[in-house]
Phi, psi and omega in degrees: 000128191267128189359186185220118198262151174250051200266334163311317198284332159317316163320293195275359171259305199239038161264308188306353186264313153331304184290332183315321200252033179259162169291156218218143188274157193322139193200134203280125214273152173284153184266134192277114194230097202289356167224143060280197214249166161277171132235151200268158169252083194206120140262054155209103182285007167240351150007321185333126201258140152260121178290161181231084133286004185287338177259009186269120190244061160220145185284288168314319174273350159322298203293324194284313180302314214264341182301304186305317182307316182287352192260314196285326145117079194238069186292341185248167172231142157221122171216159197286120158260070188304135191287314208284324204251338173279357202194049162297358125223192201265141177103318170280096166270086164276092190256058221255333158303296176309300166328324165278357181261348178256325158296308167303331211279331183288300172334323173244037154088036218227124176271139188261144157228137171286079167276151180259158156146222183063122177302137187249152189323321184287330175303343219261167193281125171251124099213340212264053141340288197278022169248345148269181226230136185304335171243006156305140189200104160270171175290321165292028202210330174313325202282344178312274204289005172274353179280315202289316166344293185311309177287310189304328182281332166299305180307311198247358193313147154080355176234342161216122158235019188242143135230111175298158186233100156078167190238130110066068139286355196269350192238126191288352177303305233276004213242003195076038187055010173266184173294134172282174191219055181340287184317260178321342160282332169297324170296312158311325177298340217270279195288347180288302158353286199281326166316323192287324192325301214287305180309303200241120160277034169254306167358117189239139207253127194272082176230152181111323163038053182272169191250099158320131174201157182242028198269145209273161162305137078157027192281158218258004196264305178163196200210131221286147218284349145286341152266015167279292189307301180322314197267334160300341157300325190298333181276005182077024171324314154352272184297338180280343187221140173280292224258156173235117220256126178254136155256127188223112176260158186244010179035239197249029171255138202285204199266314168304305157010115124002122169269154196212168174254346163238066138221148191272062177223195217301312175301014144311300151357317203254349168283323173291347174277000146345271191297357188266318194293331198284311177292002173079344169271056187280346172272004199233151185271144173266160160238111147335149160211035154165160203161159167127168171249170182254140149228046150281147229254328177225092201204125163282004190220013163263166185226196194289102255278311176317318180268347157306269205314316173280000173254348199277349210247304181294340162317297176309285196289323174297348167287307168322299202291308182219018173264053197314317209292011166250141206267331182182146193253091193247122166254126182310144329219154187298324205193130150256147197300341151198168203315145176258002185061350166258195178296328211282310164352287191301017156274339182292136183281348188211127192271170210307312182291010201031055189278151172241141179270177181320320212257027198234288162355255194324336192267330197305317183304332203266298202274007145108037182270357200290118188280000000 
C-alpha cells in the first residue's frame, strides 16, 4: 500500500480562508456574551474535536461552534494559534483573536490545547521570502519562534495548559517543502521546550504531531512516521517533550482493525507507543491531536456517514478501553468557516451553517448529550 499523499491537507488548511468571506445562508447571530461560565456534560473524557476557528472573523460564530462542542459533549479542543497571524512583524504581537477564542473556549467549559506554528514572511531566508512556503523554519529564525512560544504561554498561564510545537514534520508540505529533518525539528524543540519552561513550568508541551505515512528514506513526500519518531530519539527527543501528539486517521479501516507497520490506520497509534517504550518513555502519555473518518460519497478512501459515525465512536470507545496512557482523541474537524469545494467538507461534524451532520448526532447521543 502506497503512502497516503497529503497535498489535501493544504486544501483544508488554507482553503477556508480563501472561502471565509463568501456568503453564507443566513443565520441570525446570537448575542455574544461569553458567560456565564459552563461545564461540559460527556461520559467520555477523552473526547475531542479540532476545531478551525483560525480563519473564523465573526465572533459570533467563534461562540456557536464552541457552544455546539460542548452540546456534543467534548471536553477537549485542539485549535491553530498561527505564529504568521500574531507576530506580523517582529517583535508586534496582535493576540486580539486568540483571546477571543480562548475566552468562549473557557466560557463553555472547554480545555484548549494550542498548536503552535507556520512562519510568518520575516522569519523567513531573505532574499527568497517570498519563494518559501509559511512552513519553512530555518535554523536561524527557531530562537524567533521559541520567543513567540514563549509570549503565548506566558500570555494563557493558567488558561492553556496543553501546547503543540509544529505539524506533521515528518511531511516535507509541513517542513517548508524540504527534505524532512528529525535532528532539526528536535533542535527546534530544544529551545521551543525551554522557552515554554521558562514562560510556564506547568505547562505541558505537545511534540511530534506525526502524519501516518509509509514513504521510504529519500521519498520527495516525507517520511514514514515510525522511522522518524525512532530517529527523533536518536536526536535526543527525549528531554524535550511532556506529551507525545499522533495523528490516526482511519481511512476505510474500522477502529478496531490490527495495526501492522505498512498499513495506515487507526490503531497505528500502538506501534509509536512501542518506540515511545523501547525508548525508556514508557511514562509519559499520548494525545490523538487529529484523527476521524471521511464520508464522502466520491473519495476512495472514504465510507459511508453511518459507518463514520460507528467508527468515529468506536474511536473513542477504543481509546477508553484499552489506551490508559492516551489522554484525548481530536477528531478532524468540527467545522470550517465556510465551504472547501472538496472531499475535505466530509470531514466535518457541522457545516459552515452549523447544520449538524450524522456523525455530530450520533457522538452528541453517545457521550449522553441527546436531545
Amino acid at each position: 500500500m502506497r503512502a497516503m499523499r497529503v497535498d489535501w491537507r493544504a486544501w483544508l488548511v488554507r482553503g477556508a480562508a480563501l472561502w471565509a468571506l463568501l456568503r453564507l445562508p443566513a443565520v441570525s447571530p446570537p448575542l455574544i456574551v461569553p458567560g456565564p461560565p459552563h461545564a461540559v456534560q460527556s461520559a467520555h473524557a477523552a473526547v475531542c474535536a479540532h476545531t478551525r476557528l483560525t480563519d473564523e472573523v465573526e465572533e459570533w460564530k467563534i461562540q456557536r461552534s464552541l457552544v455546539m462542542v460542548r452540546e456534543m459533549g467534548a471536553p477537549w479542543i485542539v485549535e491553530y494559534f498561527p505564529w504568521a497571524y500574531y507576530e506580523g512583524a517582529r517583535g508586534d504581537f496582535n493576540f486580539s483573536h486568540a483571546d477571543t477564542v480562548i475566552e468562549h473556549a473557557e466560557a463553555q467549559g472547554l480545555t484548549v490545547i494550542a498548536r503552535l506554528g507556520l512562519a510568518p514572511a520575516w522569519a523567513r531566508p531573505k532574499p527568497d521570502a517570498q519563494q518559501t512556503t509559511d512552513t519553512y523554519l530555518d535554523a536561524a529564525h527557531y530562537a524567533d519562534f521559541a520567543n513567540y512560544v514563549s509570549k503565548f504561554v506566558a500570555r494563557y498561564e493558567g488558561r492553556v495548559k496543553y501546547v503543540i510545537i509544529w505539524n506533521e514534520p515528518n511531511l516535507s508540505l509541513e517542513w517548508g517543502y524540504r527534505p524532512v529533518d528529525p535532528a532539526g525539528y528536535v533542535a527546534m524543540l530544544k529551545l521551543a521546550y525551554a522557552a515554554a519552561k521558562e514562560a510556564n513550568p506547568e505547562v505541558q508541551v505537545l511534540a511530534g504531531a506525526l502524519a501516518p505515512t509509509l514513504e521510504p528514506d529519500g521519498s520527495p513526500w516525507g517520511l514514514n512516521d515510525l522511522t522518524y519518531l525512532q530517529r527523533l530519539y536518536a536526536a535526543g527527543f527525549a528531554r524535550y517533550y511532556d506529551v507525545l501528539a499522533v495523528h490516526a486517521y482511519g481511512l476505510g479501516f474500522a477502529p478496531d482493525e490490527p495495526p501492522a507497520p505498512e498499513v495506515l490506520n487507526f490503531r497505528r497509534v500502538e506501534l509509536a507507543r512501542q518506540i515511545m517504550e523501547a525508548n525508556g518513555d514508557g511514562d509519559k502519555p499520548v494525545m490523538i491531536t487529529e484523527s476521524g473518518w471521511n464520508d464522502s460519497p466520491r473519495w476512495s478512501r472514504a465510507v459511508k456517514p453511518g459507518v463514520r459515525a460507528e467508527y468515529t465512536i468506536g474511536s473513542y470507545a477504543w481509546a477508553e478501553a484499552h489506551w490508559p496512557y492516551v489522554k484525548a482523541v481530536c477528531t478532524w474537524a468540527f467545522r470550517f468557516p465556510a465551504p472547501l469545494y472538496t472531499y475535505g467538507d466530509y470531514y466535518a461534524f457541522v457545516s459552515p451553517d452549523f447544520t449538524p451532520r450524522a456523525v455530530y448526532d450520533a457522538v452528541q447521543q453517545w457521550t449522553g448529550n441527546g436531545k
